[in-house]
GUPADREN-356554 format. One record per residue (C-alpha): residue number from 0; residue in one letter; x, y, z. Coordinates in steps of 0.5 Angstrom, whole numbers. Layout:
<atoms>
   pos   code       X       Y       Z
   NUM      A       X       Y       Z
...
</atoms>
This chain:
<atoms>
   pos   code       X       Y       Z
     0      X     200     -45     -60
     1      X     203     -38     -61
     2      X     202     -32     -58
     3      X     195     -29     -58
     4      X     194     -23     -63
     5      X     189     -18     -63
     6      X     186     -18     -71
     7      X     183     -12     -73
     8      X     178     -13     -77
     9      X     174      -5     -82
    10      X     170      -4     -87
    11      X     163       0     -89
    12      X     156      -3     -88
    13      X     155      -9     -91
    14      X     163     -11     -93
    15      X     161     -18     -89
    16      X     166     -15     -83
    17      X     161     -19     -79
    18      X     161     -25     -83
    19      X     169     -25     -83
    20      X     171     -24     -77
    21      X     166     -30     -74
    22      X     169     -35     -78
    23      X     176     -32     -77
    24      X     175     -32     -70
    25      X     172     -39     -70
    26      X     178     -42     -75
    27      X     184     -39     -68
    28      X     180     -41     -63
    29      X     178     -33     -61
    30      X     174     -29     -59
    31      X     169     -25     -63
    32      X     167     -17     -62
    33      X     162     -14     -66
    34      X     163      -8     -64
    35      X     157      -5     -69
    36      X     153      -9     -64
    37      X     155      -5     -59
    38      X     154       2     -62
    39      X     147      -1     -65
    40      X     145      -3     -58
    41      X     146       5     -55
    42      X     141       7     -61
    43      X     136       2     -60
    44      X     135       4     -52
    45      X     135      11     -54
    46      X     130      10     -58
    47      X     127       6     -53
    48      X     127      12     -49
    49      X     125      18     -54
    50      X     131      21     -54
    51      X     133      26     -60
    52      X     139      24     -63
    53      X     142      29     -64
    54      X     142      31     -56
    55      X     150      29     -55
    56      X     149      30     -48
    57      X     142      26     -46
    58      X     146      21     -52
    59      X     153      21     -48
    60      X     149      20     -41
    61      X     146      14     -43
    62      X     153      10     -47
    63      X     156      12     -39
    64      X     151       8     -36
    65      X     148       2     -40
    66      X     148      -4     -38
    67      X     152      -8     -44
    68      X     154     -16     -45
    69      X     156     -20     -50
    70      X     154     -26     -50
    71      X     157     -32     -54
    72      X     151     -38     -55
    73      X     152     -45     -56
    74      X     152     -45     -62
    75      X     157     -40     -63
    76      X     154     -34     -64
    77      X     154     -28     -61
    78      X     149     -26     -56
    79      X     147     -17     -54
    80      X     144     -17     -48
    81      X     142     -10     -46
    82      X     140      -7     -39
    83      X     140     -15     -37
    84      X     135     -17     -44
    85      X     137     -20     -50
    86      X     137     -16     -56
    87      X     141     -18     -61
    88      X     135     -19     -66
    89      X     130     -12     -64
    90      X     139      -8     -66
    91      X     138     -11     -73
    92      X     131      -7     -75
    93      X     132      -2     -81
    94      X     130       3     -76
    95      X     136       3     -72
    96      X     139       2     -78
    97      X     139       8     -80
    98      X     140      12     -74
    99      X     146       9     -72
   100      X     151      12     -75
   101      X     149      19     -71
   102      X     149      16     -65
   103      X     156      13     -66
   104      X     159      19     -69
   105      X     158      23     -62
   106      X     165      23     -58
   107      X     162      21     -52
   108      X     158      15     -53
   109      X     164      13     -58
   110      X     170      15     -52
   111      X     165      10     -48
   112      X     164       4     -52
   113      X     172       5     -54
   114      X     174       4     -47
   115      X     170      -2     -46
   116      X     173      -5     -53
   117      X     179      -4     -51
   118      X     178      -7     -44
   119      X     175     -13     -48
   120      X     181     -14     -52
   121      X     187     -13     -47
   122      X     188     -20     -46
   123      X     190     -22     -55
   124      X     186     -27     -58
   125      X     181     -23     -60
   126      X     178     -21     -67
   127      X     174     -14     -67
   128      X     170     -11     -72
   129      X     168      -5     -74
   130      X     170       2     -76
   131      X     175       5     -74
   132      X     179      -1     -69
   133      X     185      -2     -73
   134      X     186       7     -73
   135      X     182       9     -67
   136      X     180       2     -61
   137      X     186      -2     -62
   138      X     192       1     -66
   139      X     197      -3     -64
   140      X     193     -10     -67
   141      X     198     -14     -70
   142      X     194     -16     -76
   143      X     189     -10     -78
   144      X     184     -12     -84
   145      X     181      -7     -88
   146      X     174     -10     -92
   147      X     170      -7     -98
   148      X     166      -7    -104
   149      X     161      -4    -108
   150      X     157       0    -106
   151      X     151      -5    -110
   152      X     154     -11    -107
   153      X     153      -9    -101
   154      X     147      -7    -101
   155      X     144     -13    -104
   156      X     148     -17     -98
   157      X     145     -13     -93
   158      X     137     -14     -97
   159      X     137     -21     -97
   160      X     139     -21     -90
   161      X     134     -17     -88
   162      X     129     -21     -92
   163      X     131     -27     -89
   164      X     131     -24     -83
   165      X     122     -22     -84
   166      X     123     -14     -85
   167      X     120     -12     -90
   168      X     124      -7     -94
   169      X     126      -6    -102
   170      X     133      -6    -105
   171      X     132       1    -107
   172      X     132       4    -101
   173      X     138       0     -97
   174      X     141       2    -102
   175      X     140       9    -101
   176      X     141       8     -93
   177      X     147       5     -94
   178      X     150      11     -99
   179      X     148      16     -93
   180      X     151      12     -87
   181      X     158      11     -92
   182      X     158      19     -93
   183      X     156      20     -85
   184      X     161      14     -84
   185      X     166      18     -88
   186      X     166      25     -86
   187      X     165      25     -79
   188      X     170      29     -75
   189      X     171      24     -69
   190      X     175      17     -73
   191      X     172      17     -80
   192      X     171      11     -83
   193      X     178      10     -87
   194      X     184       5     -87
   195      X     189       4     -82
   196      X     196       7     -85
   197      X     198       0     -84
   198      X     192      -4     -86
   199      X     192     -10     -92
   200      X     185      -8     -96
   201      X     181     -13     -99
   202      X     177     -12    -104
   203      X     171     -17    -103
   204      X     167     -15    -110
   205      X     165     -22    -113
   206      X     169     -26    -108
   207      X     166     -32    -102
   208      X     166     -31     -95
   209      X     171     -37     -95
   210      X     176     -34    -100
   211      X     176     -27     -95
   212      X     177     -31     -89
   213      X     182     -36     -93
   214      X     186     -30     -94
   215      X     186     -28     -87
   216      X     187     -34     -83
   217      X     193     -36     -87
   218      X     196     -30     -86
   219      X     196     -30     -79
   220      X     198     -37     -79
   221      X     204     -34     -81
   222      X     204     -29     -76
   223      X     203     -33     -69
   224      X     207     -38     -70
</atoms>
């Protein structure tokens, strides 16, 4: 076998990062990091705590001290356990949702979750997904992915899911939550959402997950051998 990489994996709300990057991680026999996860997490306990969401101090302090795992189940999934309890569906709700990317644009919280990122990921044979891991959290990854669509498509994947997942939603309205966070995403001051200079960008517009991830693991089947 060859040498572990570390992949890097971006794109906006409802590219299929998530998707992509498990499926890579699992054809390489690496590990996946839902990074999103994390920052959902952070959101989800600061809801639970009533803080204001635009309280960067009261945020920051609860990143530096809360409890984060990830867990991977037997069946391959990965697992978000918070201050010693299991999360990983109460992250997914509309409501967190909506607030996380305030709560993953404040520069402490993101210096926080960044360094745990990093600590995951030294050792190589990672996949890592998120926003900005390929130009902020892991610029020295060897493969750096950048993944999008548009912004309808997107936001009909992101419907289905939620409706498969129970919640009760309307397309309409993950369509405009999705162009809010792709604005927010964007513009914020602290690593915006963009690609990395030396990212491949793959437009999942019309295409399988398992064409994307076709062109990812040959890739990087070239790479590490």
């Amino acid at each position: 076998m060859g040498r572990l990489l570390k992949i890097a994996i971006d794109g906006p709300a409802g590219a299929g990062k998530s998707t992509v990057a498990k499926l890579v991680a699992e054809k390489l026999g690496y590990v996946y990091i839902d990074t999103g996860a994390m920052y959902r997490a952070v959101t989800l306990q600061a809801l639970m705590d009533k803080i204001d969401m635009r309280d960067e101090t009261s945020l920051t302090r609860l990143a530096e001290s809360v409890g984060l795992v990830l867990r991977v189940d037997e069946k391959g999934n990965t697992r978000i356990v918070l201050n010693g309890v299991d999360v990983s569906f109460q992250i997914r709700t509309p409501l967190v949702s909506r607030c996380v990317s305030q709560v993953s644009q404040i520069p402490g919280v993101r210096q926080r979750m960044m360094q745990l990122q990093k600590d995951m990921a030294a050792g190589g044979g990672v996949v890592m997904e998120g926003r900005d891991i390929g130009t902020t959290v892991l610029p020295d990854a060897e493969m750096k992915y950048f993944l999008t669509a548009s912004v309808e498509e997107r936001a009909r994947r992101r419907y289905a899911e939620l409706l498969q997942r129970g919640f009760t939603v309307t397309l309409e309205e993950v369509l405009a939550d999705m162009a809010e966070r792709d604005y927010i995403d964007a513009q914020r001051a602290v690593a915006p959402l963009k690609p990395a200079p030396d990212a491949e960008i793959i437009d999942c517009t019309g295409m399988t997950v398992d064409q994307v991830v076709d062109i990812i693991t040959s890739r990087v089947s070239g790479r590490s051998g």
